[in-house]
N, C-alpha and C positions, 0 to 999 in steps of 0.2 A: 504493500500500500504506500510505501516512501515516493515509490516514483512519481506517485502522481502530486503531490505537492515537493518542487524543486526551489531550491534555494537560487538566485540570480544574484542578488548580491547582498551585502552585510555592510550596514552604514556606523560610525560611531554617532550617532543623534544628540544625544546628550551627556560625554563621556562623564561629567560630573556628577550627576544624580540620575537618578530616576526619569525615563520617562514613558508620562500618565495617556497620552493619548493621541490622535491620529484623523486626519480628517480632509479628504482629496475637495480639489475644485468643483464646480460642476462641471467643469468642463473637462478634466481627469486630467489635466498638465500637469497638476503642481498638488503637493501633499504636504500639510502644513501638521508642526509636531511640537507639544510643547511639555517641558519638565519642570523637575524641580529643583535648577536651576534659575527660575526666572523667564525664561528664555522661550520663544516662540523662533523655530523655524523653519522656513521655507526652500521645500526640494523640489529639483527639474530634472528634468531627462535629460541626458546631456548629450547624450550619441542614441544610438538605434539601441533598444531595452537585448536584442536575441545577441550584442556582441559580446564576446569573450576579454575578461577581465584581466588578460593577462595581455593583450596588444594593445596596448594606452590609456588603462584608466578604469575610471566605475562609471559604471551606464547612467549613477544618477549623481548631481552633482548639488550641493548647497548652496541656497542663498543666505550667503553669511548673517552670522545673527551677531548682535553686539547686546552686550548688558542693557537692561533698560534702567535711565534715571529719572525718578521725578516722573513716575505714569508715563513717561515716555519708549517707544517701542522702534528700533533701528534694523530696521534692512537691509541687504543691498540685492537689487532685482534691477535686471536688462540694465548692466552697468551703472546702476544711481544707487546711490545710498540715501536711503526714505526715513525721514523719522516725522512722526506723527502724535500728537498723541489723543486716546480713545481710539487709537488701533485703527487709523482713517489709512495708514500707509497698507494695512491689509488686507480694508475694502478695493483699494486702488490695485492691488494686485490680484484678485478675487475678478474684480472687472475684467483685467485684462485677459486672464485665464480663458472668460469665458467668451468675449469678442475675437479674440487672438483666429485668424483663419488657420491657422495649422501649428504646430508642435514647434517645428522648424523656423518660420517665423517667431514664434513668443520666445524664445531663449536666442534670438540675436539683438546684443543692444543696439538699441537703436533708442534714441532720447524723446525722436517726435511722438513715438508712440505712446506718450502716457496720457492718460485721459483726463479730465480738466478735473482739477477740485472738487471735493466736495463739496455740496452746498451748506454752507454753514450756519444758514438759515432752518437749516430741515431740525425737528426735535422730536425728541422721545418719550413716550412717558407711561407708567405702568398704569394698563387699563384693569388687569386683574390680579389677585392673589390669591391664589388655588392653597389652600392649608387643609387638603382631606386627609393625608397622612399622619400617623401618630409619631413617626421619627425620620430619620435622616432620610430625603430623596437623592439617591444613585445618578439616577439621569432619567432624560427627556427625550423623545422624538417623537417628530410628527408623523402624521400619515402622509403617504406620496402624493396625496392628489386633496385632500379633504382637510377640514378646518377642524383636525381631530389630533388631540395631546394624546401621547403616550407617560407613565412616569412609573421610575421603580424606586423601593425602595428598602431599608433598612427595616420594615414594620412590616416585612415578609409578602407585601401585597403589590399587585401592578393595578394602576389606576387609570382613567379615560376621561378626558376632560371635552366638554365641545360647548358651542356658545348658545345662549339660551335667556331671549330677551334681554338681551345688549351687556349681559353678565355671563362667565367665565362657570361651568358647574361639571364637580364630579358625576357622569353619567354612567361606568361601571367600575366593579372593583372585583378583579380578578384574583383568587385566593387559591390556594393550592402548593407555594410552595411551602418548605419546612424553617425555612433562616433567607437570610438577605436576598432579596432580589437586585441583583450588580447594574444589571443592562436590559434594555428592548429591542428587538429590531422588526419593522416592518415587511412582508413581504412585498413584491411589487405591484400587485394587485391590492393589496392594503386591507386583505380580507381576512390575512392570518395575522398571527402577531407571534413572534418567538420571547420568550424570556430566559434568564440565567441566574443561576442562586448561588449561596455562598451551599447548597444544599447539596450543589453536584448535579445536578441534572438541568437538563431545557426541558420547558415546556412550551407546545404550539397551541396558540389559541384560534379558534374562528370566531369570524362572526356570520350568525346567524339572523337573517333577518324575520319580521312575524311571518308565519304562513311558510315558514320552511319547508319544502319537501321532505326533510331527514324526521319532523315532526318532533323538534327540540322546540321548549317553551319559549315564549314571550312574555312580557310584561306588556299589554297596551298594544303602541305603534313603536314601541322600542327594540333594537335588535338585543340580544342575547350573546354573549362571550364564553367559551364554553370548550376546555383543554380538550384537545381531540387526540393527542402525544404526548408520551414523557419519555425524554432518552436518558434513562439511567445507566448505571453500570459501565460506561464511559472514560469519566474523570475520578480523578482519584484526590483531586482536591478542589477550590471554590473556583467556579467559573466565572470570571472578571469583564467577559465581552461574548457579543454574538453578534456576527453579522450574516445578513441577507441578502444573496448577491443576487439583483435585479435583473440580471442579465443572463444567468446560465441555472438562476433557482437554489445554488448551492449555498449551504448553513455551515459557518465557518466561527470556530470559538476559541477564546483564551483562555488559559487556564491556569491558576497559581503552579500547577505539577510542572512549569515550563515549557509547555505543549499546545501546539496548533494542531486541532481536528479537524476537517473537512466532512460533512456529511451530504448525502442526498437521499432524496427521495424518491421510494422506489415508484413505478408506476402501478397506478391502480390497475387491476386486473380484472378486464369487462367479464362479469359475472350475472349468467341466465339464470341462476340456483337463485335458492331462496336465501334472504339475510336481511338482518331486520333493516327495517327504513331509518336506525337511529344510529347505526353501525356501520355502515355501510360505506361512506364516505371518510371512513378516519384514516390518515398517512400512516404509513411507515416509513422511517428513515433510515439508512446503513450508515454505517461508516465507512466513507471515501476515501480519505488521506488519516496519516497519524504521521506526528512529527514527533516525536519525543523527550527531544534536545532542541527545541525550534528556539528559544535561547538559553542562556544561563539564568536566570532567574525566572519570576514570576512574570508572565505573558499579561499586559494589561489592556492589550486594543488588537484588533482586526478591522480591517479597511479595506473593500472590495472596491478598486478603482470603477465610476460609476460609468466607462465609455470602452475601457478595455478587457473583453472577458477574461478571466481566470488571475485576472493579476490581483494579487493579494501581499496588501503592508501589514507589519507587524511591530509592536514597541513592546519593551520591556521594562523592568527596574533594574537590567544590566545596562541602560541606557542607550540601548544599539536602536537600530529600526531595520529593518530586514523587509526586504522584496523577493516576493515568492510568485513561481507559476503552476497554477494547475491547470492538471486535464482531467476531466474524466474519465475515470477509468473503463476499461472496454469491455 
């Protein structure tokens, strides 16, 4: 199962601490990494991702990160050195990502190409505060397409937020694991929802909406969230990340035991037998890749580049970041 999740290259990310997390463009140029060091920064492709590490170089190359003083945040991207502060210099390069016509283009300096200022005029202001939680919230994501929060947390439950008359409200509360819920991750359809515990297992949720064919309850005109999978037996310690790669379907996790998994799902099997209408529909998942040693420490993020299938980043509290390719297996 190794082969199919391969190593392409090994970055030092943050050789001084820790680092916590991971998080690609939309437009998949540029993969932004920040520790506990302080430190936010930003990585480019720098040659063709398939060349060989041993005829000039690493395939991916840093935009150098410099200390921040005073809330202020220092980059250097397409030959400038950007300091901003409230992080304007990393919308500016978030822009450019994703206007950029091609890969090749965005990583040659060039000065004309930065895009005008932000408007300094523009402001922000907290239109809600969601406090359904009894303790600490892990993290947050939304749905792909819909006005719908995701959130985990340390109070063992994953929560659903969505808007409801011009206010901000808990709309379900997913219950099932045993200790910390770490991570969410959407799938692309935005129908399932994966989660990850300090418990060791994922769990896939759907949603169901009223008048389901599977002939799972409702409440009202509300839809129903309802585990349809638990992959236990897997991890051997608390899973820190999951992601949901949009693009090829595969379920990819971090794990304290220093280990990347790759899972998939197997395909339903068109069934003329009898089996109940409430069963019927529930996944299975295998195990695709195992990485073992995918770093020396505790694995804290997975990051499925959102345009390149199979490409998969990874951070640690070894401080590295690591570029990985899979395939599916055959």
């Amino acid at each position: 199962m190794k082969e199919a999740l391969q190593l392409v290259c090994r970055l030092p990310g943050h050789p001084e601490s820790r680092c916590w997390f991971l998080a690609w463009s939309p437009g998949g140029g540029l993969l932004a990494s920040c520790g506990g060091d302080r430190l936010i920064r930003l990585w480019g492709r720098e040659g063709e991702m398939g060349g060989t590490l041993d005829e000039g170089g690493e395939p991916w190359d840093e935009g150098e990160g410099f200390e921040a003083e005073k809330g202020e945040i220092w980059v250097r991207f397409l030959g400038e050195l950007l300091c901003c502060e409230g992080g304007e210099a990393l919308e500016q390069v978030a822009r450019e990502a994703v206007a950029a016509p091609s890969l090749e283009g965005l990583f040659t300096p060039t000065h004309s190409r930065f895009p005008s200022a932000v408007d300094e005029e523009e402001e922000y202001e907290c239109v809600s505060v969601l406090n359904s939680h009894t303790q600490d919230v892990k993290h947050v994501v939304w749905h792909p397409s819909q006005e719908l929060l995701a959130s985990a947390s340390y109070d063992d439950t994953v929560k659903l937020y969505q808007e409801e008359e011009e206010d901000w409200v808990c709309c379900a509360t997913l219950e099932g694991h045993e200790s910390t819920v770490w991570s969410v991750a959407f799938d692309r359809s935005g129908e399932r929802l994966a989660s990850c515990s300090d418990d060791r297992t994922v769990r896939i949720w759907r949603r169901y909406q009223p008048g389901n064919e599977e002939g799972v309850a409702c409440s009202g005109n509300e839809p129903t969230w309802k585990c349809i999978c638990n992959l236990s037996g897997y991890h051997s310690r608390t899973i820190y990340d999951v992601a949901w790669c949009h693009l090829t379907g595969a379920l990819a996790t971090a794990c304290g035991d220093d280990a990347i998994r790759v899972f998939e799902e197997s395909p339903v099997a068109s069934s003329s037998s009898s089996s109940s209408s409430s069963g019927s529909q529930q996944p299975t998942f295998s195990l695709a890749a195992h990485v073992p040693r995918a770093h020396s420490q505790d694995v804290n993020c997975v990051a499925w580049n959102p345009k390149e299938p199979g490409l998969l980043a990874s951070c640690s509290d070894d401080g590295e970041i690591a570029f990985w390719r899979y395939q599916r297996p055959e």
